[in-house]
TORVORO-573983 format. One line per 4 residues: their letters; for each residue y, x, z of C-alpha. Coordinates in Angstrom, 3 decimals. Layout:
<pators>
A	Y X Z | ...
</pators>
This chain:
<pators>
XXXX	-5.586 7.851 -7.408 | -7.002 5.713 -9.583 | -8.354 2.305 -9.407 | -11.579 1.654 -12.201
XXXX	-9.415 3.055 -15.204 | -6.464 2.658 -14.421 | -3.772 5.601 -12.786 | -2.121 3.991 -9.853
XXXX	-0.929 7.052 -7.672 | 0.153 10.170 -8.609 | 1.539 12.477 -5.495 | 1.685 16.367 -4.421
XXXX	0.303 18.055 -1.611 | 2.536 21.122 -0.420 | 1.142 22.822 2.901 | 3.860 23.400 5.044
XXXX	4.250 26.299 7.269 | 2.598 24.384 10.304 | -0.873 24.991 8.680 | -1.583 21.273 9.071
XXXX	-3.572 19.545 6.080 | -1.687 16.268 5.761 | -3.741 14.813 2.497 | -6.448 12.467 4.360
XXXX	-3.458 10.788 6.421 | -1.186 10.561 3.294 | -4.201 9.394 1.221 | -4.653 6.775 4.103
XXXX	-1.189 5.424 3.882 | -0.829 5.188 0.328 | -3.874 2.847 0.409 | -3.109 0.750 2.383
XXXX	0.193 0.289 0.879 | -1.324 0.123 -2.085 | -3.818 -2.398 -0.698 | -1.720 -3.870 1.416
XXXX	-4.506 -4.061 3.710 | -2.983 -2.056 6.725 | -1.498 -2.733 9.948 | 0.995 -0.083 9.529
XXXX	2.338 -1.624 5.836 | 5.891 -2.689 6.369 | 8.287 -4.404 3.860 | 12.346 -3.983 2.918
XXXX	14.313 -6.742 1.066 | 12.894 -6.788 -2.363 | 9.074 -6.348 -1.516 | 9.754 -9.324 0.969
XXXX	10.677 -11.206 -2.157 | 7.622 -10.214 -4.041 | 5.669 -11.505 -1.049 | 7.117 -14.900 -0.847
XXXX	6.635 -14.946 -4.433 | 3.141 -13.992 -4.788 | -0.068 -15.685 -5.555 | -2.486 -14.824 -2.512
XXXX	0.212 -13.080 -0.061 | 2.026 -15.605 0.630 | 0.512 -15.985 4.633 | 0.826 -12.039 5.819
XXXX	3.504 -11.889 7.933 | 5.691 -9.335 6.686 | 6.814 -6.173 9.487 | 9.944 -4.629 8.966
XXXX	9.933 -1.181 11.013 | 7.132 1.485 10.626 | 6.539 4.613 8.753 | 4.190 3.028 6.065
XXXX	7.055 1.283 3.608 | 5.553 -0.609 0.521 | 7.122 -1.055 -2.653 | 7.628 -4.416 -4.497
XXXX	5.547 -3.237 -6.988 | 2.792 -2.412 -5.019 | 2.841 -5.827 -3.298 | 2.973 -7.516 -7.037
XXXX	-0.564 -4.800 -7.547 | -1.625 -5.879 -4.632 | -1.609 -9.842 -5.161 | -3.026 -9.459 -8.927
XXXX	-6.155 -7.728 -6.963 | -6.235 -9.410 -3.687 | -9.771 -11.155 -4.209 | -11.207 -7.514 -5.261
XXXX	-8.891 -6.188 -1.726 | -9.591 -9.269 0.444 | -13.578 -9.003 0.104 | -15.791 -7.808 3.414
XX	-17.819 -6.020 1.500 | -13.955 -3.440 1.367
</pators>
């Protein structure tokens, strides 16, 4: 995945036995980690951190259970974008 120029996701698809094509939902939920522009992004200890620490992020409230875990470094990515992420026109 890349955003303008620069790489910011690399992943593998492997089809499992199931014959279910997982890549739009996985696409999905790295974006809006990414992004952090979904309801489903949740937070552990250190990306917390990089929350309270940030720039524009500082008023999400963080969730601490789901499937769709976000990195600190993604949260850092996000804040550095956030005016690109937070416009209606996303």
């Amino acid at each position: 995945m890349y955003y303008y120029e620069e790489l910011i996701y690399i992943g593998s698809f492997f089809p499992s036995g199931k014959n279910r094509d997982v890549r739009f939902e996985r696409f999905n939920k790295e974006l809006e980690t990414i992004t952090m522009r979904g309801k489903h992004v949740t937070l552990n200890n250190a990306s917390i951190k990089a929350l309270q620490q940030s720039t524009n992020l500082k008023s999400l409230i963080p969730k601490l259970k789901g499937d769709f875990q976000t990195s600190k470094k993604r949260v850092e990515f996000a804040d550095k974008h956030w005016k690109e992420y937070n416009s209606p026109h996303i």
